[in-house]
C-alpha positions, 0 to 999 in steps of 0.5 A: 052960557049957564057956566058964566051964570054959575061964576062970580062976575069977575071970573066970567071971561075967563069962564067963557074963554076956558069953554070956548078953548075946551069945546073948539079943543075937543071938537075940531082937535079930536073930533076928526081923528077919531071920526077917521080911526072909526072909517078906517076900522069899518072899512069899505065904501060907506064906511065915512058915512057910518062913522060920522053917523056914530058920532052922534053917540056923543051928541046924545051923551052929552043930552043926557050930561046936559039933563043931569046938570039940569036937575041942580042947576036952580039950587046952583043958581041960588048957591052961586047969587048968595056966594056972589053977594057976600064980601069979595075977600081981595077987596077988589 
């Protein structure tokens, strides 16, 4: 995950389970509800088909979030190897 790449080594479990409950959260908790919010509000006998087919949307929103980040990620990199190199100041 570039999230746990990004985060000092002793905060990567807790990175990887913060992604792993907001990505289930949205995905199977919102997902759903909003997919059948979009069927009922088009209505009529393919209606379920057009809706999921809408939710797609996201998927491309977040290809272009995904490039965005994309274009910073190497001087993060950079960012996050020199600030994991420095002194941990808890001593630990």
């Amino acid at each position: 995950m570039i999230a746990q790449s990004l985060a000092r080594p002793r905060m990567r479990a807790i990175t990887a389970s913060i992604m792993l409950f907001s990505m289930n959260l949205l995905g199977y908790g919102l997902g759903p509800p909003i997919a059948g919010a979009i069927s009922d509000a088009l209505g009529g006998d393919e209606a379920l088909r057009y809706a999921l087919a809408a939710m797609n949307a996201v998927l491309v929103w977040a290809c272009v979030h995904y490039a965005l980040a994309a274009r910073t990620y190497r001087e993060d990199l950079q960012a996050a190897t020199i600030f994991t190199s420095a002194p941990d100041p808890a001593g630990s």
